[in-house]
C-alpha positions in Angstrom: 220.9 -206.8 -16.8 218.9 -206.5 -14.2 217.7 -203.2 -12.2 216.2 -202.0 -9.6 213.3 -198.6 -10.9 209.9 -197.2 -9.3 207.3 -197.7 -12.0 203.8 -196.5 -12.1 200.8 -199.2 -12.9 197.6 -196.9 -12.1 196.5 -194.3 -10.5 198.1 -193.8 -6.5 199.9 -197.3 -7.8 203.9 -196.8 -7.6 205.9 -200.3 -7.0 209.8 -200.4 -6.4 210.8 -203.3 -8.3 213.9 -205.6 -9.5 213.3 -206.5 -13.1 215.3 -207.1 -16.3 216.1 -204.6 -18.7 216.8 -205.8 -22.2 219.8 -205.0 -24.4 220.0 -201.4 -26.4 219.4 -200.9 -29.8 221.8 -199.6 -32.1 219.8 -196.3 -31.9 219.8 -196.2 -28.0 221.9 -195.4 -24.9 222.6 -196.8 -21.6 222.8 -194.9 -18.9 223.1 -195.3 -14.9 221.6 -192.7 -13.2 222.9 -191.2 -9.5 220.9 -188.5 -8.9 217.1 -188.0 -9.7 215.0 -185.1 -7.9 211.5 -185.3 -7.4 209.3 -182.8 -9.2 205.5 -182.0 -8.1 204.3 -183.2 -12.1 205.7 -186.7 -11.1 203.1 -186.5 -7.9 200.8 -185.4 -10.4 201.4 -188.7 -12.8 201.3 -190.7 -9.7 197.5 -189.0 -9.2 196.4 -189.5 -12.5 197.8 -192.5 -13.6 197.1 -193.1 -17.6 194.6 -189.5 -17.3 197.5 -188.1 -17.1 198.5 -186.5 -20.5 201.9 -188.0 -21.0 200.8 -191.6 -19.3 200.6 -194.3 -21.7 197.0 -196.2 -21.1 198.8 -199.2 -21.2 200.6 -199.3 -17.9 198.7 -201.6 -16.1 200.1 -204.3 -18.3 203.3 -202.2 -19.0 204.1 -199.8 -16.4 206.7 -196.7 -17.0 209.4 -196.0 -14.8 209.0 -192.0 -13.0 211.2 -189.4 -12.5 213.0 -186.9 -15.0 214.9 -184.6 -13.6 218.1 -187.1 -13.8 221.9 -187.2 -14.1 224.0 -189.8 -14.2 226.8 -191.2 -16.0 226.9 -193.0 -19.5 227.5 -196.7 -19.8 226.9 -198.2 -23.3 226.4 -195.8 -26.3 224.6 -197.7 -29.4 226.8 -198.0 -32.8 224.4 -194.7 -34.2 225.9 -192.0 -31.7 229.2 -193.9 -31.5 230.5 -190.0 -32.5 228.4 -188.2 -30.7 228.7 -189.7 -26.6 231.4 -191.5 -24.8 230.9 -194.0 -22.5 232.3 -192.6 -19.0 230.7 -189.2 -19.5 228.3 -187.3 -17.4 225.1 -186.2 -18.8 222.0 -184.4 -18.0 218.8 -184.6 -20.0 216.3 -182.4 -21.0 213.2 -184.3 -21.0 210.7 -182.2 -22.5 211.1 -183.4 -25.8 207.8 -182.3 -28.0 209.1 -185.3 -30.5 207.3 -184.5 -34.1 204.2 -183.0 -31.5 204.4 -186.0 -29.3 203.5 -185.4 -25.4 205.8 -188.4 -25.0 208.8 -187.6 -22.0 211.3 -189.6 -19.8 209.8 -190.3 -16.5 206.4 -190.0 -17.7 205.8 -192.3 -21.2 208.7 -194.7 -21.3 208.8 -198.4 -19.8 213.2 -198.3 -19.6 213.6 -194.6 -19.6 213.1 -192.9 -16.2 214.9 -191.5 -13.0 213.7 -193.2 -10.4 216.1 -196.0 -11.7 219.7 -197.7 -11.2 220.1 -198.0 -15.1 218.0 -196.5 -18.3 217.6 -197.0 -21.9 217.9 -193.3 -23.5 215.1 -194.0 -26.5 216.7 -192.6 -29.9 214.4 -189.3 -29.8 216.3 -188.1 -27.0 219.7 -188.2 -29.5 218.0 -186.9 -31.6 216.6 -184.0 -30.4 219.8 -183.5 -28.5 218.3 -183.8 -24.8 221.1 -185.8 -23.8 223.4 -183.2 -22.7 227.0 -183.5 -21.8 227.7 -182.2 -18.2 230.8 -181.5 -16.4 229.7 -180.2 -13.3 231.3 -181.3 -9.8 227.8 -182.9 -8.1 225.3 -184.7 -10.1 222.6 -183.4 -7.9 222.9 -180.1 -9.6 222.8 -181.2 -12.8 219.3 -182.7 -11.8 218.4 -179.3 -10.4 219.1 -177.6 -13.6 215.9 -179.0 -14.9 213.4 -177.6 -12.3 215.7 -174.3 -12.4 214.8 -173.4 -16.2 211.5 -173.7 -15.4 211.7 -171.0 -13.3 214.5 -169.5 -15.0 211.3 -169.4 -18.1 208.4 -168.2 -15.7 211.1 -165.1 -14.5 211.3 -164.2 -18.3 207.6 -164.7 -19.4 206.6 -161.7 -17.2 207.1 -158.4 -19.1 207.0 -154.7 -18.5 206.1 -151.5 -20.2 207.0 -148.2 -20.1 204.4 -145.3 -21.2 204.4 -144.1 -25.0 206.0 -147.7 -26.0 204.8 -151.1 -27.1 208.4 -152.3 -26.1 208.2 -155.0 -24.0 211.0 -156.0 -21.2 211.2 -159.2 -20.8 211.9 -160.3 -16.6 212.3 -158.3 -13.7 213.2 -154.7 -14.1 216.8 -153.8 -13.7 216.9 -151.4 -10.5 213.5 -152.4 -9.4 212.3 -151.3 -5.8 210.2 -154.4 -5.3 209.3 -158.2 -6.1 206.8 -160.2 -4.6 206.7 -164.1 -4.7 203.7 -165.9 -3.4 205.1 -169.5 -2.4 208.3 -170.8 -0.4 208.3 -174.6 -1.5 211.1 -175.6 -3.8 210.4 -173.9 -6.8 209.8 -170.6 -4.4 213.0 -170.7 -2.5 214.8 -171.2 -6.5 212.5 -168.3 -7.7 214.2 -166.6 -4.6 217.2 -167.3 -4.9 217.1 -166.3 -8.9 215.9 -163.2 -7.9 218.4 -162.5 -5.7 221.2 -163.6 -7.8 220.0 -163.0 -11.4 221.8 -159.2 -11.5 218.6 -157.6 -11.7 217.6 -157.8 -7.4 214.5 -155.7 -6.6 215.7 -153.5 -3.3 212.6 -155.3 -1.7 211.7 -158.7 -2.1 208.3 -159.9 -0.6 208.0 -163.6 0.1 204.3 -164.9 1.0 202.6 -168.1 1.8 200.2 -169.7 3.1 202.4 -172.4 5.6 203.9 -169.9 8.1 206.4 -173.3 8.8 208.4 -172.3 5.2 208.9 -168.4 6.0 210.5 -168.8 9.9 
């Protein structure tokens, strides 16, 4: 079938293309994607083309399609997860795989797995790691959110505090707090705002800073 995908052939070398994608494997899935956010790592790929840690060196001659912070709806399911997904179903991914160590991810590694795509080829390690997640939410754009969301979701709960006399740590912001401060209002700072404000554990005061005076007005 043929498909329409942004893939990435070097570095600052994105090309929106029509091109055929082949038939699934038994081991794979087919999936047509609606909604695909853009994350900063993806400008980052785009940068560094194959320096780029999870960038094949190859994709001059075999470029990769971008983007992995996709939702979408399942169209052919391969006969090996026949009993696992459905075609019709929504799904969400999680694309940071770490597949027996590999640095290998959708968006970033694959030639027919990516969001920046009408239709992809799920590889098998995303089955099998179980990254291709059922999803019965009402927009697909938040399902695509969800991605970019854990991450900060992860950086809330990496930051710990003490109290005196114990080696206790507690994990996140401090329930009953008196204040927060964020430094950055892009995307990932109005989320990391709006987690704070809605995680049941709102500081009294929460500081915003940054550096374009455009994002705090």
């Amino acid at each position: 079938m043929k498909i329409k995908a942004v893939r990435l052939y070097g570095k600052h070398d994105l090309r929106l293309e029509e091109f055929e994608l082949p038939d699934i494997g038994d081991d794979e899935v087919l999936v047509r994607v609606v909604s695909d956010s853009i994350c900063m790592s993806t400008y980052k790929a785009a940068s560094l083309g194959s320096d780029h840690k999870r960038v094949p060196k190859d994709i001059a001659d075999h470029p990769v399609i971008i983007g992995h912070e996709m939702s979408g709806v399942i169209e052919r399911v391969g006969s090996k997860w026949k009993d696992r997904y459905r075609t019709g179903a929504k799904f969400a991914i999680q694309p940071a795989l770490n597949y027996k160590g590999s640095m290998d991810s959708p968006g970033y590694s694959y030639r027919w797995c990516g969001g920046a795509a009408t239709y992809a080829i799920m590889p098998h390690e995303v089955m099998e790691l179980d990254c291709l997640l059922d999803y019965s939410g009402d927009a697909f754009f938040q399902a695509s959110l969800a991605e970019p969301m854990s991450c900060i979701i992860g950086a809330f709960h990496a930051s710990y505090h003490t109290t005196a006399g114990s080696y206790e740590h507690l994990m996140g912001t401090v329930a009953g707090g008196r204040m927060a401060i964020l430094a950055g209002a892009g995307p990932m700072g109005l989320g990391a705002v709006d987690y704070a404000l809605h995680s049941g554990r709102a500081p009294r005061l929460l500081v915003v800073a940054d550096i374009d005076d455009s994002r705090l007005e």
